[in-house]
N, C-alpha and C positions, 0 to 999 in steps of 0.2 A: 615925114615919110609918106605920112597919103596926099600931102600933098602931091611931093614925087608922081606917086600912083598916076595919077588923075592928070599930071601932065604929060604922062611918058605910060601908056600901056602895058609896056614889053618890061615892066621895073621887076615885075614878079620873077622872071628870067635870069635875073640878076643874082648872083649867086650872095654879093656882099650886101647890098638892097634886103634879102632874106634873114643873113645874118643878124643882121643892126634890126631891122622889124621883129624877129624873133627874140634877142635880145630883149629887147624896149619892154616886150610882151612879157616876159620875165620876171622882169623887174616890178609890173604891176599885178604879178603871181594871176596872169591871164592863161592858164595852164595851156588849157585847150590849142586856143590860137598858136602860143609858145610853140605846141608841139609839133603844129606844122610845118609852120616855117622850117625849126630847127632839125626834126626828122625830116625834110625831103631828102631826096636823093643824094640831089649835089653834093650832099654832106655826109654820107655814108663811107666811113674810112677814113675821113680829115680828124685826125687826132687834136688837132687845136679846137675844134666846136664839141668834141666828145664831151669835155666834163660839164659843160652845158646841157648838151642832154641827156647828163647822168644827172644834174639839181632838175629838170624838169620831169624826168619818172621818179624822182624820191617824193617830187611835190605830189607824186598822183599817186605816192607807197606804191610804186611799182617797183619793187627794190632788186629783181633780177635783172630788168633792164636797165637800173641804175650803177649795177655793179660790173654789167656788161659794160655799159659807153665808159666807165670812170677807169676804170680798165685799160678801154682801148684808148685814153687820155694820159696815162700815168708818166708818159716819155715827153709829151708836152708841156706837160706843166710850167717849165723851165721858162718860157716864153711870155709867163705874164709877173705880173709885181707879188712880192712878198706875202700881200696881205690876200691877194685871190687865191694863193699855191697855199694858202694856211686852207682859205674855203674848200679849197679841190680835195686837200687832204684830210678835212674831215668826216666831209662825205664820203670819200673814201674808205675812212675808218667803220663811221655808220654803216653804209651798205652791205662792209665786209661782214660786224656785227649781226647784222640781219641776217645773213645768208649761215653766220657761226663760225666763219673763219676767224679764229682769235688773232691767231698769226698775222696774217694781213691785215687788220686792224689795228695792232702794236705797230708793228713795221709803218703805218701812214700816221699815226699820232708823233713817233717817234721823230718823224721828218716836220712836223710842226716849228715852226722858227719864230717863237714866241717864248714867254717865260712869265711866271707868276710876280716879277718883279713891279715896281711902280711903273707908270706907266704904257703896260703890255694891253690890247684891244679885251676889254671884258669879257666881251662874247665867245673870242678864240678860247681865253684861256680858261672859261667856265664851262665851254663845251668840251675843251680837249680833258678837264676833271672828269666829266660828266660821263663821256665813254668811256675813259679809262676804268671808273667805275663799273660800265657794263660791261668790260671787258672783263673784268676782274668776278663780275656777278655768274657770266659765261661759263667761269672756269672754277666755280667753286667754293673763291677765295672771299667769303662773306664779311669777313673783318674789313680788309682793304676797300671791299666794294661799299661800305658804309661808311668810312673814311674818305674817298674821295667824292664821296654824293654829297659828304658835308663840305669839303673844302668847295664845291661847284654851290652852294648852297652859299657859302660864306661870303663868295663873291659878287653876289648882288645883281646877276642879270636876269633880270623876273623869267622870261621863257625858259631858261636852263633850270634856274633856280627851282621853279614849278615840277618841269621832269624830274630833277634829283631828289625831290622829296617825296615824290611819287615813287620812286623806284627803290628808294630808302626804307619806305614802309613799308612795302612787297618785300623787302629783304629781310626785315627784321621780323617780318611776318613767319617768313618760310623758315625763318631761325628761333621764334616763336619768342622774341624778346617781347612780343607786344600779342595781346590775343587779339582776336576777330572782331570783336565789339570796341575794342580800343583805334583799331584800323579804319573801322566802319567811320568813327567821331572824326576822325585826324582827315578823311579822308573827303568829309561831308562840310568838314572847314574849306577844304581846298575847293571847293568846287565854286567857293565865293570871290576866288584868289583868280582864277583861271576862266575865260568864257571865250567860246565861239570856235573852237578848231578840234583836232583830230582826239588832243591831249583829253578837253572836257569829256570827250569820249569815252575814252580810252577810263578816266576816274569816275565816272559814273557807272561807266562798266562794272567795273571793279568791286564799285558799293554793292552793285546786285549780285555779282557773284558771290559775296561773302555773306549777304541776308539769305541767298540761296543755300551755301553751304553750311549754315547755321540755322538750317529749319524756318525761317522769318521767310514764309513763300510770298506772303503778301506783299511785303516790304520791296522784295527782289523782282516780282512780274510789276510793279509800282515804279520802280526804279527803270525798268525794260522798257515799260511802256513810253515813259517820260522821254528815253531819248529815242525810239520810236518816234514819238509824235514830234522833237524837237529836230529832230534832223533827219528828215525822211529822205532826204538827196545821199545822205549818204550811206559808201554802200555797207560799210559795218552795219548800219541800223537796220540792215536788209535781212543780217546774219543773225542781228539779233532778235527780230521778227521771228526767224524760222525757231529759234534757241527758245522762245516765248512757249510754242508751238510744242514743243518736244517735252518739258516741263509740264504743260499743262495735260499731253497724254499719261503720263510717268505719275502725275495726281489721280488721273481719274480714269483710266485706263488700266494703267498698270498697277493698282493699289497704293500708289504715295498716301493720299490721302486718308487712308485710313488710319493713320498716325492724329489724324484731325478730329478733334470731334465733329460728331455730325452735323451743328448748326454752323460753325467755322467753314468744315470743307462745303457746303451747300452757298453760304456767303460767298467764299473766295470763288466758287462757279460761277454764280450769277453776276461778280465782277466781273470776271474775264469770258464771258460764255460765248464772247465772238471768235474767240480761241476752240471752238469745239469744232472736230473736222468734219467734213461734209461724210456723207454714204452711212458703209456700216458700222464704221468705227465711232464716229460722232454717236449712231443711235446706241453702240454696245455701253459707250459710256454712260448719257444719261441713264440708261435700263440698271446701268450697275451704279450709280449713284443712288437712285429712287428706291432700291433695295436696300440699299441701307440705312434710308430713311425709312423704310417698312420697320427693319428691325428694332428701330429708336421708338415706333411709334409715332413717328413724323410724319402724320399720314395725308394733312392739307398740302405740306411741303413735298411728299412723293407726288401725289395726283397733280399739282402744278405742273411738274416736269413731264409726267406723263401726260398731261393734257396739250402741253403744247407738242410733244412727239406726233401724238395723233394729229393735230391740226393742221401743222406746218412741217414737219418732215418726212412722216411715213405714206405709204401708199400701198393698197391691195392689201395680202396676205397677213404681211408682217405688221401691217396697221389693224390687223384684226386682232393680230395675236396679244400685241401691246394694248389696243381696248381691251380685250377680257382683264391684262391683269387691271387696269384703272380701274373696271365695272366694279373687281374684288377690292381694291383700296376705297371707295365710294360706300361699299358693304359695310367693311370695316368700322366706316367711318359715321356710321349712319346715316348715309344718305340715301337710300334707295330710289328714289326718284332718277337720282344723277346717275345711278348702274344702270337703271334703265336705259337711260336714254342714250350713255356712252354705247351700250351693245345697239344700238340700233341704229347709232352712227357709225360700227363698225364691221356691219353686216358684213360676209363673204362667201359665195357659195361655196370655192372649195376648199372647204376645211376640212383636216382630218377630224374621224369622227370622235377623237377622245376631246376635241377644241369644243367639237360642235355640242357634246354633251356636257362639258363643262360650261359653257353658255348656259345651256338649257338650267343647270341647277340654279346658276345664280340667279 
């Protein structure tokens, strides 16, 4: 094909030249490219290239416009072989699933032209279990939907296989056949079974939603961060960046953490403290950490955090007001040297005068 190109300029013109390139690109899951070709115009309405680029937005979970093109695909189908109208019609089912149309996801499984019999395509028939199962999870039917995650499971196609067992312990979870800690293990085996796509995602996720939802914060921003750092293209890790973020104000911010003892929750800060947000919210938290290290008597451990307030995040007034309390943790603590010299790094002229005479005593 680039050959083609290269001897014929005008190839990109070519409506069928686009198809078969776009295709090609497909095949080597080259999304991006894929989705030029196949979204140009020319093809806007041609129901034979639709459920093409309904698998090229499913590839990129863009699952409205996967259920749109598969859609405006559903009358064509008819035009290709057996074994592509089982593909159309799965993704079909999938997309519908995503979107929660149960209905229309029965109805394209239903048209599957396959069977569990010996020699039916593995893939077809462990997939068309596998939704069926999430059809069935959809709608309530927790028995069924566990039943057919294991027949998908029984069948031996590792990609499938991996989903249904994933989607089998969410089930059993939400039915509470297994606790959170049992989920946590089963789910930390899989992650060895599984590498490099949306899925590893999607189970790692998962591990830290339940160390989160079971008080194990460490465990779970541990978890966050991992696929953070592991897959920073993608954009779930984007989501869960900010979900990082929202946790860590809900700790320290919003009093979570005081469920922690204070050497733990002061730990688990200085782990993630690149998680602390700029302005005044960032400085209310430390201010409201460091008090509660006051209260513990953890008075090297307050004056730390207050020292680096004053150094590196405050300015003017409010740096004045944060020195005076370090000057009184440095009191506390027997240092007067270091009160000293905090109040005279924190000099300001306009302080109010009850600031200014509280200086003066210490």
């Amino acid at each position: 094909l680039e050959r083609v190109r290269l001897d014929d300029p005008r190839a990109d013109d070519d409506g069928i030249y686009r198809l078969i390139r776009g295709l090609s690109y497909l095949g080597l899951n080259h999304l991006e490219e894929a989705e030029k070709d196949l979204f140009h115009p020319i093809f806007s309405g041609v129901a034979e290239v639709a459920p093409w680029r309904a698998k090229v937005a499913a590839g990129k979970q863009d699952w409205k416009t996967a259920s749109r093109e598969i859609k405006a695909g559903r009358d064509a189908f008819g035009v290709y072989s057996n074994e592509l109208q089982n593909e159309f019609r799965l993704l079909d089912a999938e997309a519908a699933l995503e979107e929660f149309d149960i209905e229309v996801a029965k109805n394209a499984l239903e048209g599957i032209k396959t069977s569990l019999t010996e020699g039916a395509d593995p893939k077809v028939a462990a997939t068309r279990e596998y939704l069926e199962g999430l059809a069935a999870l959809r709608s309530g039917d927790m028995e069924r939907a566990v039943g057919k995650f294991d027949q998908a499971i029984a069948l031996g196609y590792r990609p499938v296989e991996t989903k249904a067992r994933f989607s089998k312990i969410n089930a059993e979870l939400a039915q509470k056949e297994i606790t959170p800690d049992e989920a946590i293990e089963r789910l930390n085996k899989m992650q060895f079974a599984w590498r490099g796509d949306d899925l590893e995602v999607e189970i790692q996720k998962r591990v830290g939603d339940l160390y989160i939802a079971t008080g194990r914060m460490r465990e779970g921003l541990q978890t966050y961060r991992q696929i953070v750092k592991s897959f920073a293209k993608n954009p779930k890790a984007r989501d869960i960046a900010r979900e990082m973020a929202d946790i860590f104000n809900q700790l320290f911010l919003e009093g979570g953490a005081d469920a922690l003892p204070p050497i733990k929750a002061l730990a688990l800060y200085y782990e993630y403290r690149e998680l602390t947000p700029l302005g005044k919210k960032g400085d209310a938290m430390i201010r409201k950490l460091a008090d509660r290290l006051i209260k513990v008597d953890l008075l090297d451990q307050a004056a730390q955090l207050l020292d680096h307030q004053v150094n590196f995040r405050l300015k003017g007034e409010i740096k004045s007001y944060t020195g005076t309390k370090l000057a009184v943790v440095h009191l506390w603590n027997e240092k007067p040297q270091e009160s000293l010299n905090i109040l005279q790094k924190t000099r300001w002229r306009a302080l109010p005068p009850e600031v200014k005479q509280e200086r003066l005593h210490i």
